[in-house]
N, C-alpha and C positions, 0 to 999 in steps of 0.2 A: 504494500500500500504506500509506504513514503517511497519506493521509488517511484511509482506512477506521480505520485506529488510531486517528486524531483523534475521525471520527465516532465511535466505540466509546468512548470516553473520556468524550466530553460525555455520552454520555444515560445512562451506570451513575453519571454524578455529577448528570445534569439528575430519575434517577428516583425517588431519595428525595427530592431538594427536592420534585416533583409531589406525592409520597406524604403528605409534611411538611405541603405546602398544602394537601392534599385535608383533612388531622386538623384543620388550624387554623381551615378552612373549617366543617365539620362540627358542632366545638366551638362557635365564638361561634354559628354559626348556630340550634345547639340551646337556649342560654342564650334568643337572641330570642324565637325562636319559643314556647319555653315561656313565657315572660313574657308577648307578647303574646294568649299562648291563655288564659293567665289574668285578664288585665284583661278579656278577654270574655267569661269564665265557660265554657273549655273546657279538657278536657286534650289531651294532647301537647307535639309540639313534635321528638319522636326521629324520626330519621334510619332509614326502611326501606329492603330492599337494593336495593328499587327507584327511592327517591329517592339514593340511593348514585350506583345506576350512571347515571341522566341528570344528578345533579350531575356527576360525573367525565366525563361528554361535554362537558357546559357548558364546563367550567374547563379541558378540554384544547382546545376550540375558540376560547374568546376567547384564551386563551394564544397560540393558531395568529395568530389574528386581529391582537391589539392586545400583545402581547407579555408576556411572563412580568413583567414590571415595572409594569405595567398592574394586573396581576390579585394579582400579592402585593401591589398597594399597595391597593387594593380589599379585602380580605385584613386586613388591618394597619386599615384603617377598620372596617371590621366590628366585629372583636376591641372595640377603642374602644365601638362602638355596643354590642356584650354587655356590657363593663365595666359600663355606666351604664344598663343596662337594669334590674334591679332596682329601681330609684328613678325608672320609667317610669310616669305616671300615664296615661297618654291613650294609647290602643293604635294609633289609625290614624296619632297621629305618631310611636311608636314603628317602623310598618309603612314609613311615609314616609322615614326614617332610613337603615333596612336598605336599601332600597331605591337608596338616591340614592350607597350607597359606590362602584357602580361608575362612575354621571354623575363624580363628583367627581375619581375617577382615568383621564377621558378615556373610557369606554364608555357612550356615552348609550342609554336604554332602547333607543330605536328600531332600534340595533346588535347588544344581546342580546337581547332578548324574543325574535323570529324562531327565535335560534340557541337558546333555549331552547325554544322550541316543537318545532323539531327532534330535541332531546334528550328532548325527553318529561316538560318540569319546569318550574320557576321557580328564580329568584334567592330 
């Protein structure tokens, strides 16, 4: 019985952090992408509920995967990468960037690309 209270404990405190990450994800990721869609001479860059929900498969699977410290710190480089994205001249090293938050926090492509394919999305 108190582990079920345990378990019950962790995930009503593990599901706003998820939620927290899914917004912090979302946010820098929207800053990139619209930056990089403008260096190319395109719009967007917003988050539709379809890229929504195979992001939130992505980020709940590497999380399964390589662990919640993994991916918030992936998360945390991103942001970094959005910071400095306005002052982005060159789009495919801006693309390059975004890309490599996850290699650098231990999730090399070859790990998530599949699990993204899965989801039905990209990083």
């Amino acid at each position: 019985m108190r582990k079920l209270a345990l378990i019950a404990a962790l995930l009503l405190v593990a599901a706003p952090a998820s939620a927290d990450l899914m917004q912090r994800y979302e946010a820098a990721d929207e800053v990139v992408m619209t930056r990089f869609n403008a260096l190319i001479g395109q719009k967007g860059g917003t988050w539709s509920e379809a890229d929504r929900r195979g992001r939130t498969c992505l980020m709940a699977e590497l999380q399964k995967r390589h662990g919640a410290r993994a991916v918030s710190g992936a998360i945390r480089d991103l942001e970094r990468v959005a910071a400095k994205a306005g002052a982005a001249r060159d789009a495919s090293g801006l693309a390059v960037e975004k890309t490599m938050v996850l290699a650098r926090n231990g999730i090399p492509v070859a790990k998530w690309a599949p699990v993204a394919q899965a989801c039905r999305t990209s990083f």
